[in-house]
N, CA, C and O of each residue as an XYZ file, in Angstrom:
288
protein
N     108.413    120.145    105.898
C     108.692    119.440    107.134
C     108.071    118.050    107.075
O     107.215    117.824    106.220
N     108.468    117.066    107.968
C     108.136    115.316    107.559
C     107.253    115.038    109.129
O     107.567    115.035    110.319
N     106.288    114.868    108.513
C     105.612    115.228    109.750
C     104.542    113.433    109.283
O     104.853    112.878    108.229
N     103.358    112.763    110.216
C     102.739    111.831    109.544
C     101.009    112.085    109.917
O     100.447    112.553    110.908
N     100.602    111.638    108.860
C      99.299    112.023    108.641
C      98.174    111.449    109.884
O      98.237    110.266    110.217
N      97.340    112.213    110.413
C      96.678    111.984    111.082
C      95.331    111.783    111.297
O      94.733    111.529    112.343
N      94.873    111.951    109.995
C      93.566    111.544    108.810
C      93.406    111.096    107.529
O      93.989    111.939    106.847
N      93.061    110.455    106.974
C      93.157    110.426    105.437
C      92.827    111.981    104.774
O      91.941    112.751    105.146
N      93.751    112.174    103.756
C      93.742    113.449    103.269
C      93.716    113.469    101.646
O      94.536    114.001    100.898
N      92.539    112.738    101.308
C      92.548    112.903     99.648
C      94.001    112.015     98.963
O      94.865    111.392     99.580
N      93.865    112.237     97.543
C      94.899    111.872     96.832
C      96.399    112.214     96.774
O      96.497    113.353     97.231
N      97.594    111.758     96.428
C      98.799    112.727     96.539
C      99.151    113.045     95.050
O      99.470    112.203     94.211
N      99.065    114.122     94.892
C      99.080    114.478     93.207
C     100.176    114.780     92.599
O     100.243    115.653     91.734
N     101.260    113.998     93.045
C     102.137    113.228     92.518
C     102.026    111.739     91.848
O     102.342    111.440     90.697
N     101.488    110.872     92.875
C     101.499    109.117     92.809
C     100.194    109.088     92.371
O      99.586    108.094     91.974
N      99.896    109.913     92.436
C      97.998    109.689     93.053
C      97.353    108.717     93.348
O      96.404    108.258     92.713
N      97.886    108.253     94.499
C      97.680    106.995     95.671
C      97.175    108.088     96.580
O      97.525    109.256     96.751
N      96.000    107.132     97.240
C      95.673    108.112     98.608
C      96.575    108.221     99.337
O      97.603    107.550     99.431
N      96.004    109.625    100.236
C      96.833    110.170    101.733
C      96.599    109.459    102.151
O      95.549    109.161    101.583
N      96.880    108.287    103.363
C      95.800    107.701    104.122
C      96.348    108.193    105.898
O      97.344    108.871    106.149
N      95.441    107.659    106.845
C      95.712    108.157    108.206
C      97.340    107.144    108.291
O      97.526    106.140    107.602
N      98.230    107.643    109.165
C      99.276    107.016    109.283
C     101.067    107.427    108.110
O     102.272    107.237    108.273
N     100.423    107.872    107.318
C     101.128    107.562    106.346
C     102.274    108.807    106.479
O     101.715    109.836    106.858
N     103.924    109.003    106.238
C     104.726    109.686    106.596
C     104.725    110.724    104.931
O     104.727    110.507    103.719
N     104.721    111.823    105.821
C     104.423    113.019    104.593
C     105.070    114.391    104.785
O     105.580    114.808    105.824
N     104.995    114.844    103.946
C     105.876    115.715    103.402
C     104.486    117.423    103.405
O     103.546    117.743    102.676
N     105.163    118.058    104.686
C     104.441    119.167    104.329
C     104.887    120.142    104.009
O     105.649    120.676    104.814
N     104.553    121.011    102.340
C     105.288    122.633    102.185
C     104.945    123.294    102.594
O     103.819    123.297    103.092
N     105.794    124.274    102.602
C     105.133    125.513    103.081
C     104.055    126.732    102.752
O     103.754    127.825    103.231
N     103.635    125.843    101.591
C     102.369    126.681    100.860
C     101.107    125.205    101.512
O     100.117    124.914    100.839
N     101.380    124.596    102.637
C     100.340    123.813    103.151
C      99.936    122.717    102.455
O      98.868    122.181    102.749
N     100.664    122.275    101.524
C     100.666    121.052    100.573
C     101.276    119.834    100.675
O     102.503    119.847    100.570
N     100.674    118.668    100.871
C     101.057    117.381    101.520
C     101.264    116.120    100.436
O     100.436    115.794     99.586
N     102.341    115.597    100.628
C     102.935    114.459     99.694
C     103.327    113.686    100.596
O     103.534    114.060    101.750
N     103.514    112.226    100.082
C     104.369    111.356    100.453
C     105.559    111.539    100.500
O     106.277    111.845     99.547
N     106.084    111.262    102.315
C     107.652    110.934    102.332
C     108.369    109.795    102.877
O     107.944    109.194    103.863
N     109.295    109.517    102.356
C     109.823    107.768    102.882
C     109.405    107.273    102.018
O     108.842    107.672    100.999
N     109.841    105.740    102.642
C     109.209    104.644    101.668
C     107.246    104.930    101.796
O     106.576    105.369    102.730
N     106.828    104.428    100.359
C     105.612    104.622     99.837
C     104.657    103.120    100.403
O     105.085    101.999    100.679
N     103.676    103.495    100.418
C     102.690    101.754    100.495
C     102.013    101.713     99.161
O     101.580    102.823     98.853
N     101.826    100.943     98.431
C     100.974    101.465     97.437
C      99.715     99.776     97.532
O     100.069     98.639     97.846
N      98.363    100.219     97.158
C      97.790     99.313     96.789
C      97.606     98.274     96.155
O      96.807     98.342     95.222
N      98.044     97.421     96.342
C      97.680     96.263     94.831
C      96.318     94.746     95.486
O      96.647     93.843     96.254
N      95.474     94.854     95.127
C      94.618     94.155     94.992
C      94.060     93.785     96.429
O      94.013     92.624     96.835
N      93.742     94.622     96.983
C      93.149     95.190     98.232
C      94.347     94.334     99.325
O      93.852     93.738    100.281
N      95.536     94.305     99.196
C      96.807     94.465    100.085
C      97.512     95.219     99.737
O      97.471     95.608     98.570
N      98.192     95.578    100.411
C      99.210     96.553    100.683
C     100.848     95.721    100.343
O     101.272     94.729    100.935
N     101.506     96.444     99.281
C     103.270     95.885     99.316
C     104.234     96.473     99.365
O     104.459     96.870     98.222
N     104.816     96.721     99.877
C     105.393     97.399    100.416
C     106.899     97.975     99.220
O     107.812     97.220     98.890
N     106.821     98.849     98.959
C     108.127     99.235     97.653
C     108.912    100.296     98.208
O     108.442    101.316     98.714
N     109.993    100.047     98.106
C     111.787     99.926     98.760
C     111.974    101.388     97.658
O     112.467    101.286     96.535
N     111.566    102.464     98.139
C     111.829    103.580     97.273
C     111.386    105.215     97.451
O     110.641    105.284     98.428
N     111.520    106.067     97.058
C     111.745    107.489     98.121
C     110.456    107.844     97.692
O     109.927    107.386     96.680
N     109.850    108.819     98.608
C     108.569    108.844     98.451
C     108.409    109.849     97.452
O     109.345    110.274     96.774
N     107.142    110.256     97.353
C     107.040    111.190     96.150
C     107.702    112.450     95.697
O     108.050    112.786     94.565
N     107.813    113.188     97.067
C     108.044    114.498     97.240
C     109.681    114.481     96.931
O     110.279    115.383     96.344
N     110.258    113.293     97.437
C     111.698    113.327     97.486
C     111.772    112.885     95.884
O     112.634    113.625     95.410
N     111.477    112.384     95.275
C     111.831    112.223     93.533
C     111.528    113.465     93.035
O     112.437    114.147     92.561
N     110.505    113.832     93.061
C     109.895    115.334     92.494
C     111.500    116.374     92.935
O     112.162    117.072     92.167
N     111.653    116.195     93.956
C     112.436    117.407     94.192
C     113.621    117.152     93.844
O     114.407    118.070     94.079
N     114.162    116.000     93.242
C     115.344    115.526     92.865
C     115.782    116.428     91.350
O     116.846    116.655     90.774
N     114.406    116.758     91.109
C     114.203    117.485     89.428
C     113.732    118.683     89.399
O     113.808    119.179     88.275
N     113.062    119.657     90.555
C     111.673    120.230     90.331
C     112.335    121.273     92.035
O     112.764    120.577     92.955
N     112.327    122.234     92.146
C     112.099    122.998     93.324
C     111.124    123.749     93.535
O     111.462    124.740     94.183
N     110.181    123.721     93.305
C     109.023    124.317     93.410
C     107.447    123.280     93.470
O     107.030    122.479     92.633
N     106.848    123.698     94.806
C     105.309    122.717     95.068
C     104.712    122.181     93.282
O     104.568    122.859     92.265
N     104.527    120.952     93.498
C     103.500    120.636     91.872
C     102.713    121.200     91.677
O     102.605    121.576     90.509
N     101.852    121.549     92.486
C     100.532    122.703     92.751
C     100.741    123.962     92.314
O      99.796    124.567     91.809
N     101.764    124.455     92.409
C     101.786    125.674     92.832
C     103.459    126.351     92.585
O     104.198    126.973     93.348
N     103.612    125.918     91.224
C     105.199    126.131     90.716
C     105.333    127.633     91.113
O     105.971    127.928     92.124
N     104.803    128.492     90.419
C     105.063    129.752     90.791
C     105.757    130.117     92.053
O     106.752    130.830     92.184
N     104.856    129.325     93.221
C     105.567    130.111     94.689
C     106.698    129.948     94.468
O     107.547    130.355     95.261
């Protein structure tokens, strides 16, 4: 479900860019949180903004099963 973050929540271990508070994400149903939408990524303590699907949506373009947790 695409729900948006309401704390910073660690790394996304996909991009592995931080969670940060604000940021639109992707929650499974084994309770595991990625980036969804367009991404922010860091570059040299600003923010730029890149025109491209967020993590969870590339991963799943290839992959049906959590990165964490292929098995489930």
């Amino acid at each position: 479900s695409e729900d948006v973050l309401s704390k910073d929540a660690g790394e996304c271990a996909i991009c592995l860019e931080e969670l940060q508070q604000g940021d639109t994400i992707a929650r499974l149903p084994c309770l595991c949180i990625y980036h969804k939408g367009q991404v922010f990524i860091r570059m040299d303590m600003t923010f730029q903004k890149v025109a491209f699907m967020g993590c969870i949506d590339e991963w799943f373009e290839v992959n049906r099963s959590c990165p964490e947790h292929p098995s489930d």
